[in-house]
Backbone as a ProteinNet text record, in pm:
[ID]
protein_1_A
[PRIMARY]
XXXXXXXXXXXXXXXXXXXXXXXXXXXXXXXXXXXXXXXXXXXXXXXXXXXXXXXXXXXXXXXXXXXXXXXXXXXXXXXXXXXXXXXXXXXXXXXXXXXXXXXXXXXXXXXXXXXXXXXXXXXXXXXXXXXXXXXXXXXXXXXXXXXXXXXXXXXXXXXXXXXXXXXXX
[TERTIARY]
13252.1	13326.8	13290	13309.1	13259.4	13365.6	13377.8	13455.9	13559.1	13514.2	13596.7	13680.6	13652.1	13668.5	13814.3	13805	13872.2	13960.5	13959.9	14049.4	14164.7	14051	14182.7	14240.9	14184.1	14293.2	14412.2	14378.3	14473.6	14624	14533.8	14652.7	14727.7	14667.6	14715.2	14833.9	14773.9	14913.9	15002.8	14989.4	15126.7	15174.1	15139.8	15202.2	15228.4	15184.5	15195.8	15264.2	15302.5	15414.4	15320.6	15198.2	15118.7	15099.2	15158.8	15108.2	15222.1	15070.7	15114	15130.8	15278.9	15257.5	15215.4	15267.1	15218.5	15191.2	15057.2	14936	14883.7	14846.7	14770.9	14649.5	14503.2	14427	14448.1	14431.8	14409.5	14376.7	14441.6	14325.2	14471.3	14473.3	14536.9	14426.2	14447.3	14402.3	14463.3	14378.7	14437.1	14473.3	14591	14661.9	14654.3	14674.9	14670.7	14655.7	14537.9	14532.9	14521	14598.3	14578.6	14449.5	14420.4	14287.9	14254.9	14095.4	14014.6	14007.4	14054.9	14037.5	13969.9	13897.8	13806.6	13713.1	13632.9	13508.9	13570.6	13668.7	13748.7	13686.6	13604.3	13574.4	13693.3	13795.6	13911.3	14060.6	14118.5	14229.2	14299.3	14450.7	14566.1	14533.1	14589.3	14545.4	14699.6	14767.8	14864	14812.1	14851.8	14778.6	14909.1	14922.3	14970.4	14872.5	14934.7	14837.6	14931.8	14837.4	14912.3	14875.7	14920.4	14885.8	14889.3	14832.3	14795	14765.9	14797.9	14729.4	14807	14716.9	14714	14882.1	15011.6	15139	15278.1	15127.8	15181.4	15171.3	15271.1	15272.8	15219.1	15204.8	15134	15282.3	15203.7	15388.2	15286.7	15418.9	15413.6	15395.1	15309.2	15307.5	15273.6	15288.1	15260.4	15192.3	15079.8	15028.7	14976.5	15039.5	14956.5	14871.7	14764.8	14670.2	14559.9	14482.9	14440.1	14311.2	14212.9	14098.7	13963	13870.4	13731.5	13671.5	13625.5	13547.2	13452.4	13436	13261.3	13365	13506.1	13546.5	13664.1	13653.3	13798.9	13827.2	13904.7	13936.4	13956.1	13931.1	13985.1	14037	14124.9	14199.7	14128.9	14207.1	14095.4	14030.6	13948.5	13929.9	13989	13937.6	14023.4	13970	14031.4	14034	14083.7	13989.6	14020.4	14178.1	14255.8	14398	14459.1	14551.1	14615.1	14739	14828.8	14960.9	15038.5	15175	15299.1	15373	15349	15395.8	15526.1	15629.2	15805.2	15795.5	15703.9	15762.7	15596.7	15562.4	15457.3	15409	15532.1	15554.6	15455.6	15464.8	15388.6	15233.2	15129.7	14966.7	14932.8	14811.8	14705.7	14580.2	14487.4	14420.5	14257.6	14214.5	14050	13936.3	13976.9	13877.9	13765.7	13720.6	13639.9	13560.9	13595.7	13487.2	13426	13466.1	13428.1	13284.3	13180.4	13090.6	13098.2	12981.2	13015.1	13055.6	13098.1	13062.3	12938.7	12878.5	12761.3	12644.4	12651	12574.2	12618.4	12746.5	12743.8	12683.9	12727.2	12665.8	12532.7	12433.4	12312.1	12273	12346.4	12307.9	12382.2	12460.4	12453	12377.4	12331.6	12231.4	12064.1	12061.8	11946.5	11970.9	12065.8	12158.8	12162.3	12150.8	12147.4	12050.7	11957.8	11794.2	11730.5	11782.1	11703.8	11769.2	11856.2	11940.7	11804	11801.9	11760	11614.4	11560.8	11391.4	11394.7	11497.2	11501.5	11513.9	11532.7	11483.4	11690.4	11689.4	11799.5	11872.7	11978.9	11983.5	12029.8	11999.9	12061.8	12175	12232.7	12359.9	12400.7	12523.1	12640.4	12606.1	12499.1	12458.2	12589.7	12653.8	12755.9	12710	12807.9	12705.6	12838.8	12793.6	12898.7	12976.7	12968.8	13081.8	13117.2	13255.8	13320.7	13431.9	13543.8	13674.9	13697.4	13779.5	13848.3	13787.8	13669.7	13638.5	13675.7	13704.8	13736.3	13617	13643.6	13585.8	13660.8	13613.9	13717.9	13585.2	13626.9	13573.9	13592.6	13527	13564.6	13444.7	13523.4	13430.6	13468.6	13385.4	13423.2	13316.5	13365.2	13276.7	13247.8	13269.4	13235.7	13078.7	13012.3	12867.5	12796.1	12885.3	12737.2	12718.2	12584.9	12511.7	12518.9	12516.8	12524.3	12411.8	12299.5	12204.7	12251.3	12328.8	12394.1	12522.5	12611.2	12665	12640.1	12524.9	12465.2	12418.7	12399.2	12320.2	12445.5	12563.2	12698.6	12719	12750.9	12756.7	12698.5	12566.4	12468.8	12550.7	12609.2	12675.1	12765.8	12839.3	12947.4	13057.5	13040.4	13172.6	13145.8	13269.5	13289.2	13368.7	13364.3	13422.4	13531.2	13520.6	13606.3	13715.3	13702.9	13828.2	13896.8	13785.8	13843.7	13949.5	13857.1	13942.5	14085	14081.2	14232.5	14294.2	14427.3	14585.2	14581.2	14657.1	14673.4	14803	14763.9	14894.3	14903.7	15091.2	15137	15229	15195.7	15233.3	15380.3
10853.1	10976.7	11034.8	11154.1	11241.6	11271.4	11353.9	11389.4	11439.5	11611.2	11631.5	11600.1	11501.9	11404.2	11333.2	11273.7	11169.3	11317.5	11397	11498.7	11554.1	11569	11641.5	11533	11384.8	11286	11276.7	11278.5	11266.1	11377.4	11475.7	11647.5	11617.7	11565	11537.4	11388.7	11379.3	11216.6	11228.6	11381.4	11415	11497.7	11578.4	11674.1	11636	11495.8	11503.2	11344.6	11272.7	11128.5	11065.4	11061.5	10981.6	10845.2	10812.8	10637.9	10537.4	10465.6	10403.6	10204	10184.2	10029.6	9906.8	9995.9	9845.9	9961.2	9959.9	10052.2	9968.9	10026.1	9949.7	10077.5	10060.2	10119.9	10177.6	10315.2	10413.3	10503.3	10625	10751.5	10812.8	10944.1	11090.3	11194.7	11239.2	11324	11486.5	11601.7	11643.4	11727.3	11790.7	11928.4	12069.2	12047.4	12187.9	12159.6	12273.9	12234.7	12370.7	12427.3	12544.2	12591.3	12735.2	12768.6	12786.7	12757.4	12730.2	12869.5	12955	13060.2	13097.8	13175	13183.4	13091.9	13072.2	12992.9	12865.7	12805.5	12718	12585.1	12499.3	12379.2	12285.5	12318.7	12227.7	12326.8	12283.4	12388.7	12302.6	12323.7	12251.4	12260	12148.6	12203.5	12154.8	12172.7	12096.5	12089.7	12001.3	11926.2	11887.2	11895	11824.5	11750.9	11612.6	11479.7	11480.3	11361.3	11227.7	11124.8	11017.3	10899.1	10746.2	10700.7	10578.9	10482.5	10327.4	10225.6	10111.6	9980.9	9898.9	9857.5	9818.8	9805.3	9955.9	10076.8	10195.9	10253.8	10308	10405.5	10527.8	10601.9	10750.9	10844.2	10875.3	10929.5	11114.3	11178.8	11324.2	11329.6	11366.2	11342.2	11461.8	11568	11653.6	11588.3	11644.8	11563.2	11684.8	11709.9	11781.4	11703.2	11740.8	11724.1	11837.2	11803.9	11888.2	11848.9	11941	11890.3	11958.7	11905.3	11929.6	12036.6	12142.6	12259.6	12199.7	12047.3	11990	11912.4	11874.6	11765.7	11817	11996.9	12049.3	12061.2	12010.5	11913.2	12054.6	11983	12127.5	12055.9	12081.5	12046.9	12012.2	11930.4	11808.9	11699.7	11718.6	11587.4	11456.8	11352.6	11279.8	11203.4	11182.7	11134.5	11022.7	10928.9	10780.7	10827.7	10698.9	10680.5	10549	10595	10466.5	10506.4	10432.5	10474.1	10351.9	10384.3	10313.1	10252.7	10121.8	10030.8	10063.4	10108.9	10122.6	10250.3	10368.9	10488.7	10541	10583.2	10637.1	10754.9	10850.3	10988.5	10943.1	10863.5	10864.4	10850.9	10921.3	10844.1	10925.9	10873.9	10889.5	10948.5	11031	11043.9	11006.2	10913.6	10896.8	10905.4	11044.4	11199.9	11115.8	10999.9	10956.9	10876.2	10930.4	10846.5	10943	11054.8	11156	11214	11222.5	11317	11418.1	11495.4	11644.6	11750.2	11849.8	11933.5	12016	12021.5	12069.9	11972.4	11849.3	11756.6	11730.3	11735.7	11726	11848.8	11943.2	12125.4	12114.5	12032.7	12012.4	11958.1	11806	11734.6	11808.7	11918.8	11958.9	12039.7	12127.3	12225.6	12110.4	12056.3	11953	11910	11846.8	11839.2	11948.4	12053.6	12129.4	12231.2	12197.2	12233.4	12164	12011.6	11951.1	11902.6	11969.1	11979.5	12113.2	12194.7	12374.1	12341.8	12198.9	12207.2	12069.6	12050.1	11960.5	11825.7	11797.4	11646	11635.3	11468.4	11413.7	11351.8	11395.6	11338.5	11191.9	11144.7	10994.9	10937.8	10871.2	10818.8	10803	10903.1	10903	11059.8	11099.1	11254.4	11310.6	11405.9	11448.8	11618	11629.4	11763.2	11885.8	11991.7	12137.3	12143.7	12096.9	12110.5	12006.5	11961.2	11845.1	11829.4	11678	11698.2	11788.6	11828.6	11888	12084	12125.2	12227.9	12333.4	12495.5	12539.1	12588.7	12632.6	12665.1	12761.8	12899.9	12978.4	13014	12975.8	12987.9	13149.4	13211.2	13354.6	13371.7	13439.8	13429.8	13374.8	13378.5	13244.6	13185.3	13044.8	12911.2	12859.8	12933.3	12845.9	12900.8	13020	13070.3	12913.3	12848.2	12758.4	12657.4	12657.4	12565.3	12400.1	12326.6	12171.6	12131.2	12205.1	12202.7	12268.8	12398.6	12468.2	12375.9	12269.1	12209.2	12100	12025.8	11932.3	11950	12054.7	12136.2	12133.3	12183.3	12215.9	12060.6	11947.1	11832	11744.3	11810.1	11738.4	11839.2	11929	11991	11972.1	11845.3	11802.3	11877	11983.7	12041.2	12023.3	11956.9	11957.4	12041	12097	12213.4	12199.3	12065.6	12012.9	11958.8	11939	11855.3	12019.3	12102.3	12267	12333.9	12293.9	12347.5	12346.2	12189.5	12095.7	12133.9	12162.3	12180.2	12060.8	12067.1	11957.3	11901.4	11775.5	11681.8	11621	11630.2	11544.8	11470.8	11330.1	11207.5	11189.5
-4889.9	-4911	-5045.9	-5059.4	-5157.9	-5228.5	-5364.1	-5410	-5415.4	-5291.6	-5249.8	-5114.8	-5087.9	-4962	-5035.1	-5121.7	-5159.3	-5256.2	-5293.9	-5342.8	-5237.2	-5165.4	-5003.1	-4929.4	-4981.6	-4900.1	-5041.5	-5181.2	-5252.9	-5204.3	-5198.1	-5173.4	-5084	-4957.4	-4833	-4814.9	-4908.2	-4939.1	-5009.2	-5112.1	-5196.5	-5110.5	-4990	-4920.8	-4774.7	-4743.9	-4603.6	-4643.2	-4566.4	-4529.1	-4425.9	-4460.7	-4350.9	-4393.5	-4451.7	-4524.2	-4380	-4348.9	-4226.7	-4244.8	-4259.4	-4306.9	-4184.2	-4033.5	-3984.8	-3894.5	-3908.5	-3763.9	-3726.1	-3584.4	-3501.6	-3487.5	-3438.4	-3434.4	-3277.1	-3230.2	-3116.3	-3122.7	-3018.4	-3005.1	-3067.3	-3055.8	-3072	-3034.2	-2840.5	-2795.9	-2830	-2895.1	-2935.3	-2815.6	-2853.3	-2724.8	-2761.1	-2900.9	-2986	-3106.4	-3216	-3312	-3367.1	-3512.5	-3563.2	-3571.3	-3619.5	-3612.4	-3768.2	-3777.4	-3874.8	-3907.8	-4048.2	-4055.1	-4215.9	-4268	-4348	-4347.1	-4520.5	-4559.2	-4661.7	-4620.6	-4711.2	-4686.4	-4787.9	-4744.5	-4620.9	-4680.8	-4659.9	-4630.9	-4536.5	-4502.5	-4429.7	-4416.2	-4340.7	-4225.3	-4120.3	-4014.4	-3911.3	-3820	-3749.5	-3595.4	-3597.1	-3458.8	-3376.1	-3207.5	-3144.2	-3092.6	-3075.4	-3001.7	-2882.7	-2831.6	-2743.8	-2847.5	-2883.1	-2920.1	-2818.5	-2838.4	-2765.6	-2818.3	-2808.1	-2857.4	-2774.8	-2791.3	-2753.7	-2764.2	-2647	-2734.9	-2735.3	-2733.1	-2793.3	-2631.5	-2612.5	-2461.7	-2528.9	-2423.9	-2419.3	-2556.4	-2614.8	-2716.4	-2769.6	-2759.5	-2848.9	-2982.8	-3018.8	-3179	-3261.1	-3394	-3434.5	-3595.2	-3611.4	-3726.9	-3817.6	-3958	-4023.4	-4126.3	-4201.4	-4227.6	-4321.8	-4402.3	-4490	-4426.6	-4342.5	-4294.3	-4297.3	-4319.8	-4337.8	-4249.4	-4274.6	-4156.8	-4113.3	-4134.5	-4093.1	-3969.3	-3991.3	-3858.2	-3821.9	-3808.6	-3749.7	-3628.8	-3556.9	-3389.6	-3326.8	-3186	-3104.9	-2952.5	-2916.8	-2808.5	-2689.3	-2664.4	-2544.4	-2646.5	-2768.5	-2813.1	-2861.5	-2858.8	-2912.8	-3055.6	-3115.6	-3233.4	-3262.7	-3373.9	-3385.9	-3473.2	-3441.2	-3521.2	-3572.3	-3599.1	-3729.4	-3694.4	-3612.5	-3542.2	-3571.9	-3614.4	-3656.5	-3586.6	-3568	-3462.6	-3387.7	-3481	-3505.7	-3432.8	-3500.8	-3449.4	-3439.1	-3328.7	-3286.8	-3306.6	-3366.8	-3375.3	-3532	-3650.7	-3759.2	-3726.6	-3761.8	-3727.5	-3823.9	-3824.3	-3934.3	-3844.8	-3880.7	-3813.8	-3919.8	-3860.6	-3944.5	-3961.8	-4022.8	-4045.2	-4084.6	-4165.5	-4173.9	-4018.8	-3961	-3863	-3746	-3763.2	-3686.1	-3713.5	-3596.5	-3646.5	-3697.3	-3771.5	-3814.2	-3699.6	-3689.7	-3536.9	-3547	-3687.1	-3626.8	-3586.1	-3623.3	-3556.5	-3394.9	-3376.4	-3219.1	-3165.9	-3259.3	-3138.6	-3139.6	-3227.6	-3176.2	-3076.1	-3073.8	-2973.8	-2852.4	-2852.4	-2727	-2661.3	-2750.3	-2796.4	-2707.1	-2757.6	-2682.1	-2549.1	-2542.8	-2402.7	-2312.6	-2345.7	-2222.8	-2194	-2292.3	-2294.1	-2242	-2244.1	-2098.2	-1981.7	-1962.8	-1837	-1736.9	-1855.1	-1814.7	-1770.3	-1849.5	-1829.7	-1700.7	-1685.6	-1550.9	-1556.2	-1686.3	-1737.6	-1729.7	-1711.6	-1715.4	-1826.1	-1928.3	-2030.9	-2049.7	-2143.1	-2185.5	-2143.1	-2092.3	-2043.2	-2224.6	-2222.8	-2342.2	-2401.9	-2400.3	-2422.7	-2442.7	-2546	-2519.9	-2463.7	-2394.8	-2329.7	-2308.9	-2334.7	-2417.6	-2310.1	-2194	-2108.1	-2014.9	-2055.3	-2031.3	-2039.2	-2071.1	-2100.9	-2221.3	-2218.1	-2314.7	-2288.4	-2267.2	-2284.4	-2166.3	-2226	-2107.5	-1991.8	-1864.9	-1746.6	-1697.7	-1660.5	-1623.9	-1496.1	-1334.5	-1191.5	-1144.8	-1186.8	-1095	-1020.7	-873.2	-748.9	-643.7	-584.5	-443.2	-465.1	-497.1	-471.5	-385.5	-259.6	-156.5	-95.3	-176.8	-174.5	-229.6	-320.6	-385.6	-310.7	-301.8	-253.2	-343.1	-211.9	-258	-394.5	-361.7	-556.9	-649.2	-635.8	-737.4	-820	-717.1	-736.9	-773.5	-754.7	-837.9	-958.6	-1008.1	-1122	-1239.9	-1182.1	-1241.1	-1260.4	-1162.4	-1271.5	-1318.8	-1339.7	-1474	-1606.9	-1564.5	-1678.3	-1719.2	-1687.2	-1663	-1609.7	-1515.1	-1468.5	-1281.8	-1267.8	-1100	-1054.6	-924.6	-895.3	-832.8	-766.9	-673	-746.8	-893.5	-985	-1014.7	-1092.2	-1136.5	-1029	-863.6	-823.2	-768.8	-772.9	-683	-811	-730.4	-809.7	-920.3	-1030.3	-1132.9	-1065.8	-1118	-1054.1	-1165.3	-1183.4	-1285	-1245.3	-1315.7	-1288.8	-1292.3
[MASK]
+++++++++++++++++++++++++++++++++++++++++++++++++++++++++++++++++++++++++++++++++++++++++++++++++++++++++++++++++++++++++++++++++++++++++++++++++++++++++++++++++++++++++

């Protein structure tokens, strides 16, 4: 960590109550996260999660945070965590372990340049459309053809998940 790395975790520990005494390590998928607005290295950010961990049921959680424009989350991802055994609603989220996003927008950027040149990417490839990202279907889908639809999930989007009703548990 860099200087100002270890500055915006100081700020963020006099302004935020994230000090976690008995965590267990999990995710915090995010649901909603404020928007990144100007050229500010570093800016607040509030997040709704889910949190999860080993022990820890699925829990609601709202997390603010002073966070980096190189690792600012966006809904649907999930993020490594540091969650409070007692009360689940406390986590930490550890901005240190996240790629940059412009190193992932490359590798997606590659990812779907050889989707386009026909080649099959790497098993783990993260690729620009997947969980978390949106898909908005206008038309009738029932024109595409079974290769058009194979094509769509090397892109990671299925039509048949987009299109069935959501079911909640």
């Amino acid at each position: 960590m860099g200087f100002f790395d270890d500055l915006a975790d100081g700020i963020s520990g006099l302004i935020f109550d994230a000090k976690i005494e008995d965590g267990v390590r999990g995710t915090a998928q995010v649901v909603a996260a404020s928007g990144y607005y100007g050229h500010a290295l570093y800016q607040n950010c509030q997040l709704e999660v889910v949190v999860e961990a080993p022990g820890i049921p699925a829990t609601a959680a709202t997390v603010n945070a002073v966070v980096s424009r190189d690792t600012w989350p966006q809904p649907g991802q999930v993020l490594p965590a540091l969650i409070e055994r007692a009360n689940p609603r406390e986590v930490q989220i550890l901005w240190d372990e996240l790629p940059k996003t412009g190193d992932v927008a490359k590798a997606q950027a590659e990812a779907l340049a050889a989707v386009k040149r026909g080649e099959t990417p790497a098993p783990g490839t993260p690729m620009p459309y997947g969980p978390g990202s949106t898909v908005k279907v206008v038309g009738d889908v029932s024109q595409i053809t079974p290769a058009q639809r194979e094509k769509l999930k090397a892109l990671g989007i299925d039509l048949d998940a987009l299109l069935s009703p959501p079911t909640i548990p």
